[in-house]
Structures are given as structure tokens and as C-alpha cells.
N, C-alpha and C positions, 0 to 999 in steps of 0.2 A: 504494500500500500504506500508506505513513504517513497519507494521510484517512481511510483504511477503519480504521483503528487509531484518527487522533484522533475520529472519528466516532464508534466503539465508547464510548473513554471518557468522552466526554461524554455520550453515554446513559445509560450506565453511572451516570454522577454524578449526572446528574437525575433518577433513576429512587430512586438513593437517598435526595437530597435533600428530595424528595417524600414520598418514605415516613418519615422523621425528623420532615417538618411536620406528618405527616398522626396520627401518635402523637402529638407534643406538644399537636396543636389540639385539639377537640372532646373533651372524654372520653368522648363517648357514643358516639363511631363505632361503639368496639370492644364496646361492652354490650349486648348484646339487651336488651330491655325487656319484659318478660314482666310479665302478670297475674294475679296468684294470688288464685283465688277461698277466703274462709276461710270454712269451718263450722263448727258447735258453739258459737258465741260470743254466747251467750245474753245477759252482763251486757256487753256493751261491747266495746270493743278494747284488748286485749293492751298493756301498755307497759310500753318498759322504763326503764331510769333514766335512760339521758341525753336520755327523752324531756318529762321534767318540762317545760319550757317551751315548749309545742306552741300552736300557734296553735288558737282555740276548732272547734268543728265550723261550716260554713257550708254554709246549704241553700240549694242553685238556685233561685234567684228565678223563679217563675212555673212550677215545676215540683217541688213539697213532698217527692216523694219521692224526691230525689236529694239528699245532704251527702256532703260530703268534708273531711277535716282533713290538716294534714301536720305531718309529726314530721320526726326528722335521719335518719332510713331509709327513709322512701318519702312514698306520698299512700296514703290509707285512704280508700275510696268505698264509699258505703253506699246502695241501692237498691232502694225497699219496694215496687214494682210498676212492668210497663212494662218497654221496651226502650229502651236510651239511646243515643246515638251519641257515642262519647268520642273523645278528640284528645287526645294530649299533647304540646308544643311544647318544645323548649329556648328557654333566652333568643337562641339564635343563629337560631332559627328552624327547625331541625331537627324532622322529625317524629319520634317516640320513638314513639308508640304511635295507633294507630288499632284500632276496633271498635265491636261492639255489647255493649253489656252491658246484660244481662237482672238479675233479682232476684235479689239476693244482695249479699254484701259480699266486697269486694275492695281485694287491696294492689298497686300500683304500685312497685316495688323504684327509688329513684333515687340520686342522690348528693346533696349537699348545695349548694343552686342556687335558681337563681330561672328557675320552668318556666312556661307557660302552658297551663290544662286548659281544654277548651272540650267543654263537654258540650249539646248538641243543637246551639242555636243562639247559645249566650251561652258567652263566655269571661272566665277569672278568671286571677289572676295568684296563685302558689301559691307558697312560699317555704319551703325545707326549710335548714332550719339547726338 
């Protein structure tokens, strides 16, 4: 009876233990990572103030109608023709976001990090601060 009991709480402890690392590590475990397709935005993208220092737009080399920029709220993906195959990476390696994205413009909700997007067949290192 006392192994079936110390047996218990040590289960018990690891199971918590685990779940404590498992909160403290990754932030991303717990985030769905959804993308939001925007419309109506004729003159550009949306910004707001503490987006002043955003890194410039960069377009996919070898493939003109795909740019993306990042601000301290997400990645903004902008796509004038064609179907794309997108990937987003944490810096831990993590996949956040996998699909196809067709023509339109889109935002990648993230936290403030250093991601890697790889869209078709070429990957970039994307910096949201």
C-alpha cells in the first residue's frame, strides 16, 4: 500500500512538474496562430504607433509577387497573384503556421521574437520587435 501511494505521488509531481515547464517554455504552445486575411486596404497597411520602426517591406526573391514586413504585432504578407506555400517557424523551431495562401493580403498575429517564414522554397529570418 505505501508504493501504490508513493507511486501515486510521484506521478502526481511529475505530471505537475511538466505542466509548470510546459507554461513557462515556448509561448507559442498555448497560441493558435491564425491568419487573417484583410480587405478594403487600398492605400497600404494599417499602422499603429508603436509600429513606427518596422523593418522596410521585402519581396521574395525570384518570386515578385510575394512581400512581407513585420511590425511588434504580427508579419503583414502581401500576395499579387499565384498560390504560395507558407511556413512559419519559431526561433525554437516550432511550427506556428503552415498553408496555402492564394491572392490577397494577410496578417500573421505573433508576439515579439525572432521567427523564420519560408514561403515556397526560400526562407527568411523575420524579426518582430
Amino acid at each position: 500500500m505505501k508504493k501504490t501511494i508513493t507511486l501515486l505521488v510521484l506521478l502526481i509531481s511529475v505530471v505537475t512538474l511538466f505542466a509548470q515547464s510546459a507554461a513557462k517554455g515556448d509561448l507559442h504552445a498555448a497560441t493558435p496562430f491564425v491568419v487573417v486575411r484583410l480587405d478594403g486596404l487600398q492605400n497600404g497597411w494599417p499602422k499603429g504607433d508603436n509600429d513606427a520602426a518596422t523593418a522596410p517591406t521585402v519581396i521574395v526573391t525570384g518570386n515578385e509577387s510575394v512581400s512581407f514586413s513585420a511590425t511588434t504585432s504580427g508579419i503583414f504578407i502581401t500576395i499579387i497573384d499565384g498560390t504560395n506555400k507558407i511556413k512559419l517557424f519559431a526561433l525554437t523551431g516550432q511550427l506556428l503556421f503552415n498553408g496555402d495562401l492564394t491572392q490577397g493580403r494577410f496578417f500573421i498575429p505573433t508576439k515579439q521574437g525572432i521567427y523564420f517564414l519560408r514561403i515556397n522554397n526560400k526562407s527568411f529570418k523575420v524579426i518582430c520587435k
